[in-house]
GUSE-221122 format. One record per residue: x, y, z of N, C-alpha, C, O in turn; residue number from 1. Coordinates in nm, 4 decimals, always signed. Atoms other than C-alpha are relative to their C-alpha. Last residue first. Example, Ala and Ser with C-alpha at 12.3 -4.5 7.8 and 13.67 -1.06 7.14 Angstrom:
// GUSE-221122
R, -0.0820, -0.1190, -0.0060, +1.3670, -0.1060, +0.7140, -0.0770, +0.1090, +0.0730, -0.0261, +0.2198, +0.0899, 2
R, +0.0890, -0.1190, +0.0000, +1.2300, -0.4500, +0.7800, +0.0900, +0.1200, +0.0000, +0.1936, +0.1181, +0.0665, 1
END
This chain:
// GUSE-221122
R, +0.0083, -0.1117, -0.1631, +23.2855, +6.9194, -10.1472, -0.0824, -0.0780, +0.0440, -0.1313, -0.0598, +0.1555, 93
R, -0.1047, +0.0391, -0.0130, +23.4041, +6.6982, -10.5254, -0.0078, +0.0669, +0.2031, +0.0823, +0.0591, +0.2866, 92
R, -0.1334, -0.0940, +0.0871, +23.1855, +6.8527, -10.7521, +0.0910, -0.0060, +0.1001, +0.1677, +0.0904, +0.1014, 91
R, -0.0795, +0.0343, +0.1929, +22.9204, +6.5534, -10.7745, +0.1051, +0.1385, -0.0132, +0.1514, +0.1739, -0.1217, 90
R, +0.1687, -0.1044, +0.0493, +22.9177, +6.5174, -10.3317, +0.0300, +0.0195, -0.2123, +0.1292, -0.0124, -0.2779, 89
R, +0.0641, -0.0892, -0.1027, +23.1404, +6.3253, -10.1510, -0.0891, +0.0406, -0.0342, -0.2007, +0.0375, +0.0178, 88
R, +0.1756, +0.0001, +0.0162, +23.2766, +6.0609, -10.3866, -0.1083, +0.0746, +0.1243, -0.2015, +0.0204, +0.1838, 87
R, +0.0870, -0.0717, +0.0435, +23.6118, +6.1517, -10.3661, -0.1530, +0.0248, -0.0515, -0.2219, +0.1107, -0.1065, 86
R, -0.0523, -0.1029, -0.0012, +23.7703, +5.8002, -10.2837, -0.0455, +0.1992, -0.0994, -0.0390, +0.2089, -0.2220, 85
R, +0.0410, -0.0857, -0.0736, +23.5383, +5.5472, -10.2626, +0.0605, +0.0773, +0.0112, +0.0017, +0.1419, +0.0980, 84
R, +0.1759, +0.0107, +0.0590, +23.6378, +5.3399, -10.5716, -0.0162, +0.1150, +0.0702, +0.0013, +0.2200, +0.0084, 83
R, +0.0068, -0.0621, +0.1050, +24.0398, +5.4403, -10.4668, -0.1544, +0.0269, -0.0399, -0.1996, +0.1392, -0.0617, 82
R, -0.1180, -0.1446, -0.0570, +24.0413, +5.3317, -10.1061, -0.0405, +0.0674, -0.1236, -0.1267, +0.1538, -0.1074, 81
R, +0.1620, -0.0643, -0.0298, +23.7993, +5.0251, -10.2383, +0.0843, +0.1395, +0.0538, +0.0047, +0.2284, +0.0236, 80
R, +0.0919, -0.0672, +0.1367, +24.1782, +4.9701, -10.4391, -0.1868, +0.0249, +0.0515, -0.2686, +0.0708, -0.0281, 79
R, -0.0879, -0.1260, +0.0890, +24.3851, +4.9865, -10.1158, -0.1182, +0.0798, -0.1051, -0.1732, +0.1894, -0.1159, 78
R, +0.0484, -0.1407, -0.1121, +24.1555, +4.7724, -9.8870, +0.0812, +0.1143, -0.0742, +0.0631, +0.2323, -0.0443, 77
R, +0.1495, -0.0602, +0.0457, +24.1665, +4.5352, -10.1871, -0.0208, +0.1017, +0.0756, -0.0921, +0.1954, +0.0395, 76
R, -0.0124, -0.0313, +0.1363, +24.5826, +4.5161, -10.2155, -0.1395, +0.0701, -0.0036, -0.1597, +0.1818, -0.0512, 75
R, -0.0457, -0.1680, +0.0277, +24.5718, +4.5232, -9.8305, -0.0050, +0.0156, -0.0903, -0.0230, +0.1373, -0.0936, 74
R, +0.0567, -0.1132, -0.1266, +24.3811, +4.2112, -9.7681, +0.0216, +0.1337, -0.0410, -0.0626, +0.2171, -0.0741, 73
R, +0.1429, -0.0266, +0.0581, +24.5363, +4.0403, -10.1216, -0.0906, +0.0676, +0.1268, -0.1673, +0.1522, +0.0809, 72
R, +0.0018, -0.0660, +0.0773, +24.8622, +4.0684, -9.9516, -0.1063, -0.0001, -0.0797, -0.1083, +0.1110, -0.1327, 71
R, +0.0043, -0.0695, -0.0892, +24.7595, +3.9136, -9.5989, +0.0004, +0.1361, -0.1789, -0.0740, +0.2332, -0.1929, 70
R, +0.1616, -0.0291, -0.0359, +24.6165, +3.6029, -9.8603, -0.0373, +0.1642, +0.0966, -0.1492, +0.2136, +0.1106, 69
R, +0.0685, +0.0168, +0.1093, +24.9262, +3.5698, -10.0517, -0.1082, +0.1051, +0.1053, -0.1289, +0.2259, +0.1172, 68
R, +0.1008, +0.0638, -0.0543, +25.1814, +3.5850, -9.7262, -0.1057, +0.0922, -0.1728, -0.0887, +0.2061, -0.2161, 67
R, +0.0876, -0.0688, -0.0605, +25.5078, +3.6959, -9.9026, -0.1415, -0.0973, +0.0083, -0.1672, -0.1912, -0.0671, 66
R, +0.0008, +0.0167, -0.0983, +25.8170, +3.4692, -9.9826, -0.1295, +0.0749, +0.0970, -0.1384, +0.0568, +0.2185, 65
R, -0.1079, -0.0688, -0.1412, +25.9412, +3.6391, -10.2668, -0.0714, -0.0256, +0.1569, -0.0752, +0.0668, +0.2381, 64
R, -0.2043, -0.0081, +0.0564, +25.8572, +3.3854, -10.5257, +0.0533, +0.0960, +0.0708, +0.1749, +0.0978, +0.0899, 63
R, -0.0128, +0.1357, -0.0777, +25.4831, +3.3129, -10.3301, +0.1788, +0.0165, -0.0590, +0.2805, -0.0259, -0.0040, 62
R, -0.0038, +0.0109, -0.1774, +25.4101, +3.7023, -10.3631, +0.0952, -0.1312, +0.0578, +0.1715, -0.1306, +0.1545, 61
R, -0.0770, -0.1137, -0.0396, +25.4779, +3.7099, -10.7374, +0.0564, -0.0020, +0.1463, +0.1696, -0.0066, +0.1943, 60
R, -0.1488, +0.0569, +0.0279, +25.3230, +3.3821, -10.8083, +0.0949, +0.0874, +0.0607, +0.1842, +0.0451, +0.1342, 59
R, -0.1032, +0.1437, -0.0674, +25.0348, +3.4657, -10.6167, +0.1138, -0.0112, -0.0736, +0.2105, +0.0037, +0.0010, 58
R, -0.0013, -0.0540, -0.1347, +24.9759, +3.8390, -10.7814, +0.0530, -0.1119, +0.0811, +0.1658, -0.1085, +0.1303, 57
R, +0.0985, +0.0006, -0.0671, +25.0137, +3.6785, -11.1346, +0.0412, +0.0613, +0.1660, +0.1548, +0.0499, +0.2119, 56
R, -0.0552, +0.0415, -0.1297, +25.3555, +3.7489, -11.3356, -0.1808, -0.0202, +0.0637, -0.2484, +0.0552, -0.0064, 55
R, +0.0514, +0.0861, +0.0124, +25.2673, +3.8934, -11.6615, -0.0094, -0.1142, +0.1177, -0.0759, -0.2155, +0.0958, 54
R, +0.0665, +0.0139, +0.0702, +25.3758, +4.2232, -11.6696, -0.1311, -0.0988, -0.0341, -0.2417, -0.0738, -0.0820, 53
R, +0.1409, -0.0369, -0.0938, +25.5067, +4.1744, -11.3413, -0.1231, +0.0099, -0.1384, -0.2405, -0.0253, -0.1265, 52
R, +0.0759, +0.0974, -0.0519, +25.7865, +4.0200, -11.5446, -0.1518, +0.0263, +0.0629, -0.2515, -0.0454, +0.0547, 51
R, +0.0756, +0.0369, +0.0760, +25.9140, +4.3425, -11.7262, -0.1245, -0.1773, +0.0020, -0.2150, -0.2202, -0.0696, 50
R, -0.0886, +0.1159, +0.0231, +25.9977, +4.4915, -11.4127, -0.1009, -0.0973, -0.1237, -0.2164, -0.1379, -0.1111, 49
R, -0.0459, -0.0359, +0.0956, +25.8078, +4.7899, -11.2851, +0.0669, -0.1175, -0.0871, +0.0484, -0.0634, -0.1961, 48
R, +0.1739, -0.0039, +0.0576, +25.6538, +4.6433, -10.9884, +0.0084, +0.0379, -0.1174, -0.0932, +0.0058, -0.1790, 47
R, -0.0587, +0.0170, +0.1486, +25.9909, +4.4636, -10.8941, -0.1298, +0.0579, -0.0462, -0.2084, -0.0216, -0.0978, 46
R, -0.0398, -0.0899, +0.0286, +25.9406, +4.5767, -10.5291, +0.0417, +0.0555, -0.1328, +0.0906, +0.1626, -0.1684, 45
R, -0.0219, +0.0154, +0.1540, +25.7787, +4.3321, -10.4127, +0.0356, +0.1160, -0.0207, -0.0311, +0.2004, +0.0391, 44
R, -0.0924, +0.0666, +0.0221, +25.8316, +4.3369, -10.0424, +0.0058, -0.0226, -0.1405, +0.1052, -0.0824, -0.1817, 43
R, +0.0256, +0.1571, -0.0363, +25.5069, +4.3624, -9.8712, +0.1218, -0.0782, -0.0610, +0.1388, -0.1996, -0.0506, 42
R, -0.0254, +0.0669, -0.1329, +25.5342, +4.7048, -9.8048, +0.0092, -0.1555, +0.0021, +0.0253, -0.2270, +0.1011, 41
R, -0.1606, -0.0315, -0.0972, +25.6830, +4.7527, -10.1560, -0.0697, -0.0383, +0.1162, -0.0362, -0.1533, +0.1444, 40
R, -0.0436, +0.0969, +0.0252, +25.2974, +4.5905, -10.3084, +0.1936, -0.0007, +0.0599, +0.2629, -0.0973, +0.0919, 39
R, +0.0181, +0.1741, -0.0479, +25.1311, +4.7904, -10.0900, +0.0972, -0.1060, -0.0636, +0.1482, -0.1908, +0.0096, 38
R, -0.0179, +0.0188, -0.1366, +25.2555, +5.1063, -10.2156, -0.0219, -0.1173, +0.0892, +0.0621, -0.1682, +0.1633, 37
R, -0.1606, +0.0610, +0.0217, +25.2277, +5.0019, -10.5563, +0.0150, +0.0107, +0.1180, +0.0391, -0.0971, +0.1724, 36
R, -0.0673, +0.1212, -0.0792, +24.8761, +4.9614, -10.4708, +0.1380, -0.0311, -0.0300, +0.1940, -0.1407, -0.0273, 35
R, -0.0644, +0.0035, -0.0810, +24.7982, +5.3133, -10.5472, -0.0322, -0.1160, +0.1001, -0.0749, -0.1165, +0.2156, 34
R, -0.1560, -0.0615, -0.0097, +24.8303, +5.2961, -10.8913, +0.0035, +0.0358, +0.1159, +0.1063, +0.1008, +0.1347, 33
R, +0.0447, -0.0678, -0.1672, +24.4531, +5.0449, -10.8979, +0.1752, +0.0759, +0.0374, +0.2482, +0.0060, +0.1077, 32
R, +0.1207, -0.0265, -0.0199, +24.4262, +4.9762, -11.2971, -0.0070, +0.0640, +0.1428, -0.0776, +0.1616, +0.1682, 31
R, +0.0431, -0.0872, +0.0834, +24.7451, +4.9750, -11.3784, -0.1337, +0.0701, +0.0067, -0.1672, +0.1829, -0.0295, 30
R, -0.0881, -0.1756, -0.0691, +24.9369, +4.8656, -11.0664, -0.1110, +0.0585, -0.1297, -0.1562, +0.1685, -0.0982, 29
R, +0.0294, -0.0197, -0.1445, +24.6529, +4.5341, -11.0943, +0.0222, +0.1428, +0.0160, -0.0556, +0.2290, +0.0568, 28
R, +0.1895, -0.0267, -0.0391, +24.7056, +4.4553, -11.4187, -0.0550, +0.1367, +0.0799, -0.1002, +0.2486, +0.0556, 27
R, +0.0172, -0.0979, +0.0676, +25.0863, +4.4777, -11.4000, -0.1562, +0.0377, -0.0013, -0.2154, +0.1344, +0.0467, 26
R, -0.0375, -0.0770, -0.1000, +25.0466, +4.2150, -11.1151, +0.0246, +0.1602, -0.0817, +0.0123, +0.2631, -0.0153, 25
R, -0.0818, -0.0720, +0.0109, +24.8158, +4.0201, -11.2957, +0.1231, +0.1238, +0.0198, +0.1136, +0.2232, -0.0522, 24
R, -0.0202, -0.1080, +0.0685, +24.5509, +3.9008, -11.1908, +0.1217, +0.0088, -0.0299, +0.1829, -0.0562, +0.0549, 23
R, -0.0675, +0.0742, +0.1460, +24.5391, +3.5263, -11.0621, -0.0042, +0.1559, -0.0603, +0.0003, +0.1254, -0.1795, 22
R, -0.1410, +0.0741, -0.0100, +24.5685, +3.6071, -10.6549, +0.0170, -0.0311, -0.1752, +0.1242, -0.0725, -0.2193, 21
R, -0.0151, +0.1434, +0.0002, +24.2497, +3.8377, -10.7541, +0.0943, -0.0781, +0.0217, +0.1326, -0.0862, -0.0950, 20
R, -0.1476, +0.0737, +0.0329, +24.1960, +4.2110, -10.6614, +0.0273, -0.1788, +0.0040, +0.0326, -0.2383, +0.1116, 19
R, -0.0030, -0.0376, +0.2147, +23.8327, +4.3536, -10.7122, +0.1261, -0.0559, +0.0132, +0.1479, -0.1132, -0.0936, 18
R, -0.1141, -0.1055, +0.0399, +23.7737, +4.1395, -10.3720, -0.0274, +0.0144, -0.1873, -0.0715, -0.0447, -0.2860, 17
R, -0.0642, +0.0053, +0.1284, +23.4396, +3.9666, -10.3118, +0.0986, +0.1064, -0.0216, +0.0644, +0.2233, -0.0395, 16
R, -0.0185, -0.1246, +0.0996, +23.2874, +3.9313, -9.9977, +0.1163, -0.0088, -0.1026, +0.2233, -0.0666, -0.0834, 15
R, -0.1221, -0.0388, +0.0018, +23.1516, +3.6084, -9.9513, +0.0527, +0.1456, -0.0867, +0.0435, +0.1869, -0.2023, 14
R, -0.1097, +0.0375, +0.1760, +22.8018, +3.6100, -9.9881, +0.1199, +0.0750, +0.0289, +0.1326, +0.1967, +0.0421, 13
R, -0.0656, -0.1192, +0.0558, +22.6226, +3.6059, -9.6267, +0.0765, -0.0273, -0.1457, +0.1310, -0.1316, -0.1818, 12
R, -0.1772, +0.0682, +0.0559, +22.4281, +3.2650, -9.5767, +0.0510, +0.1438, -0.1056, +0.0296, +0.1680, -0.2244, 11
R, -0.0525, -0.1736, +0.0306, +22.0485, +3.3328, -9.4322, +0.1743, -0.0226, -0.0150, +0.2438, -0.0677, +0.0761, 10
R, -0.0084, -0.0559, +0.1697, +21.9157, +2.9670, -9.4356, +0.0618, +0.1035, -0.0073, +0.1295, +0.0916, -0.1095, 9
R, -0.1092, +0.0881, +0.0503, +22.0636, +2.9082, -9.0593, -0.0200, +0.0244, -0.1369, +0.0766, +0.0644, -0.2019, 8
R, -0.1316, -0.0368, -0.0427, +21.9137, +3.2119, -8.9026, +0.1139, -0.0926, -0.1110, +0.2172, -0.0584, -0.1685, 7
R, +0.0058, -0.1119, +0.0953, +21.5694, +3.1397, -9.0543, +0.1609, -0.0015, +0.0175, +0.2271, -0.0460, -0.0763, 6
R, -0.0430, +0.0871, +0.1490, +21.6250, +2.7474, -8.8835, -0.0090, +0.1321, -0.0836, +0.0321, +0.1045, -0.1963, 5
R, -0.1000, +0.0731, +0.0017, +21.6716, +2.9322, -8.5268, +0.0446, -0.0106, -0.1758, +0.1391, +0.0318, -0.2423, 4
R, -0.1094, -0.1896, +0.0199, +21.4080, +3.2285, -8.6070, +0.1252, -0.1209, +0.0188, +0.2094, -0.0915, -0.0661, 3
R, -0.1034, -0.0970, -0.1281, +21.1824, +2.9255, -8.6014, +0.1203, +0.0496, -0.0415, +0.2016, +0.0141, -0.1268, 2
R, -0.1432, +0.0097, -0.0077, +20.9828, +2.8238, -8.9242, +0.0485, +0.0765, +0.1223, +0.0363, +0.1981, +0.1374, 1
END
Protein backbone atom coordinates (compact mmCIF):
# COMPACT_ATOMS: atom_id res chain seq x y z
CA UNK A 1 0.00 0.00 0.00
CA UNK A 2 1.42 3.58 -0.77
CA UNK A 3 1.55 6.18 1.97
CA UNK A 4 -0.92 7.94 -0.71
CA UNK A 5 -3.86 5.19 -0.31
CA UNK A 6 -2.72 4.89 3.84
CA UNK A 7 -3.39 8.67 3.90
CA UNK A 8 -6.77 8.24 2.37
CA UNK A 9 -8.05 5.22 4.81
CA UNK A 10 -7.01 7.29 7.94
CA UNK A 11 -10.49 9.41 8.50
CA UNK A 12 -10.28 11.63 11.77
CA UNK A 13 -13.64 11.19 13.95
CA UNK A 14 -15.45 14.20 14.04
CA UNK A 15 -14.96 15.91 17.09
CA UNK A 16 -17.71 15.58 19.25
CA UNK A 17 -19.20 18.43 21.30
CA UNK A 18 -20.69 17.68 25.00
CA UNK A 19 -23.18 20.50 23.85
CA UNK A 20 -25.93 19.45 21.31
CA UNK A 21 -28.28 21.93 19.13
CA UNK A 22 -31.14 19.33 20.68
CA UNK A 23 -30.20 19.75 24.51
CA UNK A 24 -31.84 21.66 26.30
CA UNK A 25 -31.06 24.99 27.12
CA UNK A 26 -31.85 24.52 30.91
CA UNK A 27 -29.85 21.28 30.50
CA UNK A 28 -27.06 22.78 29.31
CA UNK A 29 -26.91 26.10 32.15
CA UNK A 30 -27.27 23.20 34.62
CA UNK A 31 -24.88 21.06 33.91
CA UNK A 32 -22.12 23.56 32.29
CA UNK A 33 -23.05 27.31 34.66
CA UNK A 34 -20.55 28.91 32.88
CA UNK A 35 -22.24 29.00 29.60
CA UNK A 36 -24.65 31.50 30.71
CA UNK A 37 -22.09 33.79 29.72
CA UNK A 38 -22.11 32.61 26.30
CA UNK A 39 -25.47 32.27 25.99
CA UNK A 40 -25.94 36.61 26.82
CA UNK A 41 -23.03 37.13 24.36
CA UNK A 42 -24.99 35.65 21.86
CA UNK A 43 -28.11 37.30 22.88
CA UNK A 44 -30.22 34.91 24.84
CA UNK A 45 -30.72 36.26 27.65
CA UNK A 46 -33.93 34.44 28.77
CA UNK A 47 -31.69 31.71 30.49
CA UNK A 48 -33.78 31.78 33.48
CA UNK A 49 -37.18 31.84 31.87
CA UNK A 50 -39.45 29.12 32.30
CA UNK A 51 -39.12 28.18 28.51
CA UNK A 52 -35.41 27.41 28.43
CA UNK A 53 -36.53 24.75 30.53
CA UNK A 54 -37.46 23.04 27.66
CA UNK A 55 -36.58 25.08 24.74
CA UNK A 56 -33.63 23.19 22.75
CA UNK A 57 -30.34 25.17 22.10
CA UNK A 58 -31.45 25.52 18.14
CA UNK A 59 -34.78 26.61 18.76
CA UNK A 60 -33.62 29.11 21.21
CA UNK A 61 -30.84 30.51 19.03
CA UNK A 62 -32.97 30.24 15.68
CA UNK A 63 -36.06 32.42 17.68
CA UNK A 64 -33.63 35.14 18.42
CA UNK A 65 -31.90 35.18 15.34
CA UNK A 66 -28.47 33.71 16.51
CA UNK A 67 -25.97 31.71 14.34
CA UNK A 68 -26.65 27.89 15.79
CA UNK A 69 -23.45 26.49 14.74
CA UNK A 70 -21.07 29.85 16.00
CA UNK A 71 -23.19 29.24 19.32
CA UNK A 72 -22.52 25.63 19.75
CA UNK A 73 -18.49 26.70 19.08
CA UNK A 74 -18.47 28.74 22.17
CA UNK A 75 -21.06 26.79 24.25
CA UNK A 76 -18.35 23.63 23.89
CA UNK A 77 -15.18 25.75 24.19
CA UNK A 78 -16.95 26.97 27.43
CA UNK A 79 -17.91 23.56 28.90
CA UNK A 80 -14.13 21.70 27.92
CA UNK A 81 -13.19 25.17 29.94
CA UNK A 82 -14.98 23.55 32.84
CA UNK A 83 -13.80 19.49 32.24
CA UNK A 84 -10.20 20.86 32.16
CA UNK A 85 -10.45 23.30 34.58
CA UNK A 86 -8.33 22.53 37.81
CA UNK A 87 -6.95 19.47 36.88
CA UNK A 88 -3.34 20.32 37.66
CA UNK A 89 -2.26 18.08 40.06
CA UNK A 90 -4.96 15.87 42.80
CA UNK A 91 -4.90 18.93 45.39
CA UNK A 92 -5.47 21.47 43.04
CA UNK A 93 -1.24 23.10 42.69
Amino acid sequence: MTAKAKKKTIKKAPAKGLITKDMAIGDVVQKYPNTVEVFGKHGLHCIGCAIASFESVEQGARSHGVDVGALLKDLNAAARKKKTAGREGCCGH
